[in-house]
C-alpha positions in Angstrom: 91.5 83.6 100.9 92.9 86.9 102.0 93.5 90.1 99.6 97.6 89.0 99.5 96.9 85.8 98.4 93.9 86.4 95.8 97.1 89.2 94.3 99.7 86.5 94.3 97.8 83.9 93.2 95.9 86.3 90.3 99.8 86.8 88.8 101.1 83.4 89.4 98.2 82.6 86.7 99.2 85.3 84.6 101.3 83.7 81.2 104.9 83.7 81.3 105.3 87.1 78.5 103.0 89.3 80.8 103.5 92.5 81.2 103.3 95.1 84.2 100.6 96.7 82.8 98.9 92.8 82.3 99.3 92.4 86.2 98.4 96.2 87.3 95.6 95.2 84.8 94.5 92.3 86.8 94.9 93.5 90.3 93.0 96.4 89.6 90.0 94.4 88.3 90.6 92.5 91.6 90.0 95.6 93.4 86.8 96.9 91.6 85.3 93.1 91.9 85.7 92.9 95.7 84.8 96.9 95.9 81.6 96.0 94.1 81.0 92.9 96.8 81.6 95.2 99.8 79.1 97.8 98.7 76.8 95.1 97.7 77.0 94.0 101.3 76.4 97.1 102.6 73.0 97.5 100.7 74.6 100.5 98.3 73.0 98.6 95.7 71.1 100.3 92.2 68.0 99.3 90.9 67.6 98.4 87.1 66.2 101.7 86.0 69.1 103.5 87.8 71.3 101.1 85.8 69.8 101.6 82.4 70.1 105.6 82.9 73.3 105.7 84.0 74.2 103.4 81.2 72.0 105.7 78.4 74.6 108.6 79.3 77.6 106.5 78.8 76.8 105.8 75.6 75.6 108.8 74.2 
């Protein structure tokens, strides 16, 4: 399924009383997810460690 339809078909599924914001919300996450696939792909992976220290800052 192509970017256009995943977008169409994520705020067909959205409820009736949605908002803007409740689409932008869920396109945007759309984004990140096939962002995160495409880097994936292209090995720009982190290791576990990497993970756990970036995470250690965040939450400090």
């Amino acid at each position: 399924m192509g970017s256009k339809q995943q977008v169409l078909k994520a705020i067909e599924e959205l409820p009736d009383d949605a908002s803007v914001e409740d689409a932008l919300d869920r396109i945007h996450l759309l984004y990140k997810v096939e962002r995160g696939f495409r880097q994936a792909e292209d090995g720009q992976l982190l290791s576990q460690e990497e993970v756990r220290q970036r995470m250690a800052r965040w939450l400090t």
